[in-house]
C-alpha positions in Angstrom: -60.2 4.0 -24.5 -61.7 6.6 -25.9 -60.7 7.6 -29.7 -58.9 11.1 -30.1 -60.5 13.5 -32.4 -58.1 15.6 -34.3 -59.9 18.6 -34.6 -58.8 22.2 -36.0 -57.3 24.2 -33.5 -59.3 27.5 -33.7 -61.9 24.7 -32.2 -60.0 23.6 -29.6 -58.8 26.8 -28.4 -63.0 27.9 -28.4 -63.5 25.0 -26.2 -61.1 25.5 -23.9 -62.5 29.1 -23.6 -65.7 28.1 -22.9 -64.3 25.6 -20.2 -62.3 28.4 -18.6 -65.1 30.6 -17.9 -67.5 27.6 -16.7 -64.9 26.1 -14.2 -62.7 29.0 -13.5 -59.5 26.9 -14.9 -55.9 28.1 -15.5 -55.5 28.6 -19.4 -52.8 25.3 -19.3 -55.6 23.5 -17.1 -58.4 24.4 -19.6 -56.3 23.9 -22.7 -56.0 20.5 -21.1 -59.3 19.4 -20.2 -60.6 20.1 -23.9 -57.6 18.0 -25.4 -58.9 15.1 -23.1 -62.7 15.8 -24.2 -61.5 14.8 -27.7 -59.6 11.5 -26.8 -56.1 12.8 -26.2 -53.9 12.9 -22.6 -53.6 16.4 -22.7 -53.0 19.5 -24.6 -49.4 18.7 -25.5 -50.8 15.3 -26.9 -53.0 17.3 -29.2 -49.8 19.8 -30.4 -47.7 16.4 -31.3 -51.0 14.4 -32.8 -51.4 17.6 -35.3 -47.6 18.0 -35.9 -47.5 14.5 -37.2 -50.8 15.2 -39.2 -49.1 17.8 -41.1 -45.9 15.6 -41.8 -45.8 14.3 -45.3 -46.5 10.5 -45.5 -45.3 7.6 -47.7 -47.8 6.4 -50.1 -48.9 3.3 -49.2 -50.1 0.3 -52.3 -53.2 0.3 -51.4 -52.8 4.6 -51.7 -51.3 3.9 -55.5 -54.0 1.4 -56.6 -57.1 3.7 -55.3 -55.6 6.6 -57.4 -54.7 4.0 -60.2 -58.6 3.0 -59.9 -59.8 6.9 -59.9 -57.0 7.4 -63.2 -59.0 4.8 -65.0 -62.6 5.8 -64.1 -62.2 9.4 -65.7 -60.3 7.9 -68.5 -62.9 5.8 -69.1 -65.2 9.1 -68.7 -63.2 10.5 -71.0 -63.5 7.4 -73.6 -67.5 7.8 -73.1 -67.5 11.6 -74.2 -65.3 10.4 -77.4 -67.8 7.6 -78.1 -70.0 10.1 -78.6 -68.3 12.3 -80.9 -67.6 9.4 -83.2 -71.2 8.6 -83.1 -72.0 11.8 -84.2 -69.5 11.5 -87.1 -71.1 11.2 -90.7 -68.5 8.6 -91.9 -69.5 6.9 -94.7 -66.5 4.8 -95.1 -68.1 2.5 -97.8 -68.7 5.2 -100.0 -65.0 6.3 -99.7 -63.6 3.1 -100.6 -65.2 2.7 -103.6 -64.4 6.1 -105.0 -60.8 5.5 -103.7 -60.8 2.6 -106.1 -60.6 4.7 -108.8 -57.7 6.8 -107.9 -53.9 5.6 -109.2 -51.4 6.9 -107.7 -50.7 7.3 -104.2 -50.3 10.9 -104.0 -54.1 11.6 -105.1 -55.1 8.7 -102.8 -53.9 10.7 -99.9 -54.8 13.8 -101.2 -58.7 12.2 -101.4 -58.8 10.6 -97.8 -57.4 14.1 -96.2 -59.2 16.9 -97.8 -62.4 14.8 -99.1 -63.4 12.4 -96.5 -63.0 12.6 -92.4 -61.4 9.2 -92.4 -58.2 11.0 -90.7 -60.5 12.7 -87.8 -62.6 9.4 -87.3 -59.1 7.2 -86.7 -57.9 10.1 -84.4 -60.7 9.8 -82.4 -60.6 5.9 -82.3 -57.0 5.7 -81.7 -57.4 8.1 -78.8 -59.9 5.7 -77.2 -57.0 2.9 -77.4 -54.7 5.4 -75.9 -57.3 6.0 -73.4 -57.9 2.3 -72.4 -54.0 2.2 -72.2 -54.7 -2.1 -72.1 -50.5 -2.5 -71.9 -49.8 0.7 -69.7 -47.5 2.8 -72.1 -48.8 6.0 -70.6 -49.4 5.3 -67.7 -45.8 3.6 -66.9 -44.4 7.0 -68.7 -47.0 9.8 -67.2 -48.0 8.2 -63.6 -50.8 11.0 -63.2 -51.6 11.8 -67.3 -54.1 10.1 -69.7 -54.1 10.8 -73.5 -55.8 14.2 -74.6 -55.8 14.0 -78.0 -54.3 12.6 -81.1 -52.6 13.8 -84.3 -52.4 11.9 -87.2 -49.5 12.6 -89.9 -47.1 11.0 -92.6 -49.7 9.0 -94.1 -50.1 6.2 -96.2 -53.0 4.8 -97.9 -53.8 1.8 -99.5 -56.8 -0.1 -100.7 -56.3 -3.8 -100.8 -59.5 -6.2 -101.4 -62.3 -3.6 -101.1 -60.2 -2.9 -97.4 -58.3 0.7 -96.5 -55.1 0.2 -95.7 -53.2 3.3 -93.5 -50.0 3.4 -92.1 -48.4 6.6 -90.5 -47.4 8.1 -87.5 -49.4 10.0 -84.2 -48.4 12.7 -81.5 -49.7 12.1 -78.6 -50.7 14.8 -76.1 -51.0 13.8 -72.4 -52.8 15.7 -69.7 -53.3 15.6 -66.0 -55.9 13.2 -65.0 -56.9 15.1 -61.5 -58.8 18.1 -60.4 -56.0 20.9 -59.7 -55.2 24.5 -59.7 -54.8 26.0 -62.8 -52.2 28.9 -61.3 -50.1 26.1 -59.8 -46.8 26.3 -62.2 -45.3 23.1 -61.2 -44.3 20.7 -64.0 -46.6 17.9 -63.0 -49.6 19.4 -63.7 -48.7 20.6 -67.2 -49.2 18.3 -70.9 -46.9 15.4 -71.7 -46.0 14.3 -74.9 -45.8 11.0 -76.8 -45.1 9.6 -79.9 -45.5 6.8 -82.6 -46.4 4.9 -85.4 -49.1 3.2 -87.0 -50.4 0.5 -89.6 -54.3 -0.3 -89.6 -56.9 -1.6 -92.0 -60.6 -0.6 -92.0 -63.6 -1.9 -93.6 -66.7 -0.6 -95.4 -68.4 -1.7 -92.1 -65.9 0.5 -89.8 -64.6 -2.3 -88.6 -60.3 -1.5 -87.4 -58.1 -3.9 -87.1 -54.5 -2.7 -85.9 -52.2 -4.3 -87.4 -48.7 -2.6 -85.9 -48.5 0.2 -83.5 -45.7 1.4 -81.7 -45.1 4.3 -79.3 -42.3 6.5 -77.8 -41.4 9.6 -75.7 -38.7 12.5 -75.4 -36.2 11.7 -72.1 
């Protein structure tokens, strides 16, 4: 049996034209005969195979884990491109510690680390490329079709313990949709998401981050 071809109906109708004038057919009769050259039984097969094209259909799994698999690859495009801006950051952590060990109170120790240093924009960056990887699914259980944006760092705490920074704090989270989509489209899907949380960390004069505690939330 041959397979039907759905094709658009301006074409259909143009074939059926052209059949018409080469075999002198009724419009019904010619209407007909194209829907058969593309697979169907005849013209009102073709009406009912559109109508059902147009019908919405239930996602299937293997629908969900192929746009699950196209959320992750531009996530993951999007954890390249940050990569690179933290590669291009002159951090010189090492240096920062050490004057920090000077400091004694720790009003001037965050005072120093936010106005002196770009310790704060270097663990936004790097805690944006956790969010990113998203290893135990807190955005993407919240925000099916979001992945983070960007991160903000406030409220924060610093410590240094053993030649080793210690910072604590919170974050807000902005979400964005993942997909291509019109920008005109007002629906609430396509528009940012928020998050929220906390934070404690340590970082060595090597840049090395270990988290130590890090929580996160959202507005119902």
């Amino acid at each position: 049996m041959k397979k039907s071809v759905l094709v658009a109906p301006p074409f259909l109708k143009q074939k059926a034209r052209q059949l018409k004038k080469e075999k002198s057919l009724k419009q019904r009769d010619a209407l007909d005969l194209a829907s058969m050259l593309f697979g169907f039984t005849n013209y009102q097969h073709y009406l009912n195979a559109l109508e059902d094209s147009r019908k919405p259909r239930m996602a299937t799994d293997e629908d969900m884990f192929k746009l699950w698999e196209d959320k992750q690859q531009i996530a993951m495009q999007r954890f390249a491109e940050v990569e690179l801006l933290i590669q291009k950051m002159d951090l010189q952590i090492a240096d920062h510690i050490s004057s920090a060990t000077k400091l004694s109170s720790v009003d001037e120790l965050k005072k120093f680390f936010e106005t002196k240093t770009n310790v704060k924009q270097f663990l936004e960056l790097k805690l944006l490329q956790d969010l990113l990887e998203d290893e135990e699914s807190n955005v993407d259980d919240y925000a099916q079709y979001h992945i983070a944006k960007s991160v903000t760092l406030k409220d924060l705490k610093f410590e240094i313990v053993d030649g080793i920074l210690k910072v604590e704090g919170n974050y807000d989270l902005i979400l964005k949709f993942a997909f291509d989509y019109d920008e005109n489209n007002p629906h609430d899907v396509f528009k940012d998401d928020y998050m929220f949380g906390s934070f404690d960390l340590t970082i060595d004069a090597e840049k090395n981050i270990v988290v130590e505690d890090m929580d996160i939330g959202h507005n119902w």
